[in-house]
N, C-alpha and C positions, 0 to 999 in steps of 0.2 A: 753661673751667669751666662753658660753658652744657651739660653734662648731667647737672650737680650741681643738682637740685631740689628750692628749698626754699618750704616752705609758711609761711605768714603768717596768722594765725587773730587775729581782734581786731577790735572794734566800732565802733573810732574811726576813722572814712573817712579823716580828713586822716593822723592817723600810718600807717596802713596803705599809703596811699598814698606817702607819701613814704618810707617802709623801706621796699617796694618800687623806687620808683623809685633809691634808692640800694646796694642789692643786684644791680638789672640794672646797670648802670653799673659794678658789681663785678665781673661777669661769672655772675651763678648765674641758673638756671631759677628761673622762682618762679611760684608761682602764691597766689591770698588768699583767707583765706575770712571772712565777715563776722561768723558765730557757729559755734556748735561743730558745730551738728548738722551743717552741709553739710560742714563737715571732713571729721565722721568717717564720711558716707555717700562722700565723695572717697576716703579710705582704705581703704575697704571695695570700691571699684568699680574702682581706676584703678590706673597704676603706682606700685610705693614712692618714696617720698619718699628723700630723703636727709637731708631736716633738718626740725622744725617748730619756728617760733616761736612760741609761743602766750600771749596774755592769760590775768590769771588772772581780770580779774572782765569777767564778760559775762551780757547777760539769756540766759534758759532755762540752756542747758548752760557753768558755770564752767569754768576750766581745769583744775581738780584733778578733776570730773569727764570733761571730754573726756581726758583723760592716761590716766584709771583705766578709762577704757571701748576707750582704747586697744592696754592691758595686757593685760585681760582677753582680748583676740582676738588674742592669742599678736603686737600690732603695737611692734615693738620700734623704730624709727626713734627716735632721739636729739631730746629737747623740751627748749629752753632757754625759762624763761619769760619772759615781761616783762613788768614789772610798776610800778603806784606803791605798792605794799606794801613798805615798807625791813624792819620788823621782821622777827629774826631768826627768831621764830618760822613767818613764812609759807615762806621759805627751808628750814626743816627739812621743815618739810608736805609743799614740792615734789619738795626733794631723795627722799625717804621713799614719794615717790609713781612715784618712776622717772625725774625729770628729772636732766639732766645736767647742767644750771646755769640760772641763777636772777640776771638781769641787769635791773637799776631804769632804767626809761625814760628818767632824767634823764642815765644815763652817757650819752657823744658815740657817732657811728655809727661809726667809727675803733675804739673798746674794743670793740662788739658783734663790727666784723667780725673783729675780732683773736679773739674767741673762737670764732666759728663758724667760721672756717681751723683753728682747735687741734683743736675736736673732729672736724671735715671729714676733716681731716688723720689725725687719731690709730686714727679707725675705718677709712678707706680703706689704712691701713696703711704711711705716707707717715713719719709721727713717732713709729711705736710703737719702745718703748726694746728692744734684743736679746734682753733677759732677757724679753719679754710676746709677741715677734714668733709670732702663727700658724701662718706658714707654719714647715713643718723644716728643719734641715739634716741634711749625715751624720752628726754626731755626736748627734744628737736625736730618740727616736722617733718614730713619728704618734700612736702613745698612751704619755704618762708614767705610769708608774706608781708612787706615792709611799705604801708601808702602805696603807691603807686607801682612799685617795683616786686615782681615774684620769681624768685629763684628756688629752682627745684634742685635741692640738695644729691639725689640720688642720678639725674642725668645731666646735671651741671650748666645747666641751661636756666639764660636770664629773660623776664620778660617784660618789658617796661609798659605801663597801661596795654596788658592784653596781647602785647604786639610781641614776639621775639627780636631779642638781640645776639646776633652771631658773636658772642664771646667766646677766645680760645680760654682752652684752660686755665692759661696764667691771669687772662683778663678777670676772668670768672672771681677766680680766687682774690683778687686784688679787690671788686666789686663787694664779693661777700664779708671781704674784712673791713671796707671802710661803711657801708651799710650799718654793719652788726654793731660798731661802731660809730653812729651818728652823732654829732654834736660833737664828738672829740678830734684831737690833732694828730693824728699818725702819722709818725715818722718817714722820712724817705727811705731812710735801712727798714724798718719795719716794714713797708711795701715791697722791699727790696729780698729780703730773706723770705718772703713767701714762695718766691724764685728762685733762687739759690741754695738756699740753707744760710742760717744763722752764721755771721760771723764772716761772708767771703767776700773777697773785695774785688770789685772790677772798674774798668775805666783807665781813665786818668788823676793820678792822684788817691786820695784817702777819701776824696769825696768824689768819686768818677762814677760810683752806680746812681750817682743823682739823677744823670742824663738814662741811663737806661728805666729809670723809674717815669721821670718824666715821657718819653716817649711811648712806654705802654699809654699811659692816663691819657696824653693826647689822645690816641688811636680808640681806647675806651669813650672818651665822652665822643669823639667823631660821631662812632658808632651806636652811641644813643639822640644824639642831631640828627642823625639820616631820617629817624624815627618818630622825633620830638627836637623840632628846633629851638624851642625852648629851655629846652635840657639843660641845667646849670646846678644842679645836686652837688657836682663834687665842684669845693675848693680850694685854690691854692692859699696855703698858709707858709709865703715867701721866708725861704731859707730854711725854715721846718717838714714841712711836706703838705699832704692833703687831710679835709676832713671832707665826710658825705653832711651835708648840710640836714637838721633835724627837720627844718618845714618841708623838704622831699619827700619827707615819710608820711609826710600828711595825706590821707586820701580823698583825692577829690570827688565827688559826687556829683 
């Protein structure tokens, strides 16, 4: 697992150090950085990451700004934060700002790594469910074409009437599965494990990856309104989750 490189950005020398020295013992690359700025000139100069963990309070550059300055330079590498912020409102912030999960420094290093294998796993394409998998087979083109919406399976890129939509991975996948599935109800966990892996729980509560589901979907339809104000394909079906509506699929002409 040592060419799995994962970064470490946080101000506090002893926790830094010790998730460090308990991630090599894991088997991952890692490298730390002590504030945001030398992160994000590391990201700018060297090779990708495959993971960052990052703080969200540190002097100069916070986490929601190193994540957003990350964004901004087209740097999509997956940011779990860490944090002693429980409230769920800093959790929506993160999620909202492009991270992929949002973990309290007080959980044990055993939950951390269980999460950084899920998503390690899910974007190297290890745990992704059949219905979201990348790559094709024979019976699947390199581009779906669904009404209005074309998603190219092999570069993971969505395009709504013609137009690209800047979908991260996770959006992509989340797109691809309610699509492939039109007319039906998916579940919020079922959205949820496309992310994770089957089976994990976050949040608050038994029911806490709602909001983390919810906050992708927002950030997904934004991002087809930038393009198409009209945009209203996906629906919320309160207290169950979303479906892609079937007359979306329809092509207009």
């Amino acid at each position: 697992m040592t060419d799995t490189k994962v970064a470490i950005v946080d101000d506090d020398d002893l926790f830094r150090e010790s998730l460090e020295t308990n991630l090599l013992d894991a088997g991952f690359g890692v490298v730390t950085f002590p504030d945001g700025a030398s992160a994000l000139e590391y990201c700018a100069s060297s090779e990708p990451l495959d993971l960052v963990l990052l703080d969200w309070k540190m002097p100069g550059l916070n986490g929601i700004e190193v994540l957003r300055q990350l964004r901004e330079t087209g740097n999509e590498v997956p940011v779990i934060f860490l944090t002693v912020l429980s409230d769920q409102i800093y959790e929506e912030a993160a999620l909202s700002s492009g991270a992929v999960d949002f973990v309290e420094k007080s959980r044990s290093f055993s939950i951390l790594l269980r999460r950084v294998e899920l998503i390690l796993g899910g974007i190297k394409g290890s745990q992704l469910p059949e219905a979201v998998d990348s790559t094709t087979s024979d019976s699947e083109p390199p581009v779906l074409k669904l009404g209005r919406l074309d998603l190219n399976l092999k570069t993971s890129r969505a395009f709504w009437q013609n137009t690209s939509i800047p979908l991260s991975l996770t959006e992509f996948r989340m797109v691809h599965y309610l699509a492939t599935h039109a007319g039906e109800d998916v579940r919020y966990r079922d959205l949820y494990d496309l992310v994770h892996g089957e089976g994990f729980v976050a949040g608050y509560g038994e029911d806490g990856y709602r909001t983390n589901v919810r906050t992708f979907i927002k950030r997904v339809r934004k991002k087809f309104r930038d393009i198409d104000d009209q945009f209203d394909a996906i629906e919320n079906y309160p207290g169950f989750g979303y479906r892609w509506k079937d007359d979306a699929l329809a092509t207009t002409g």
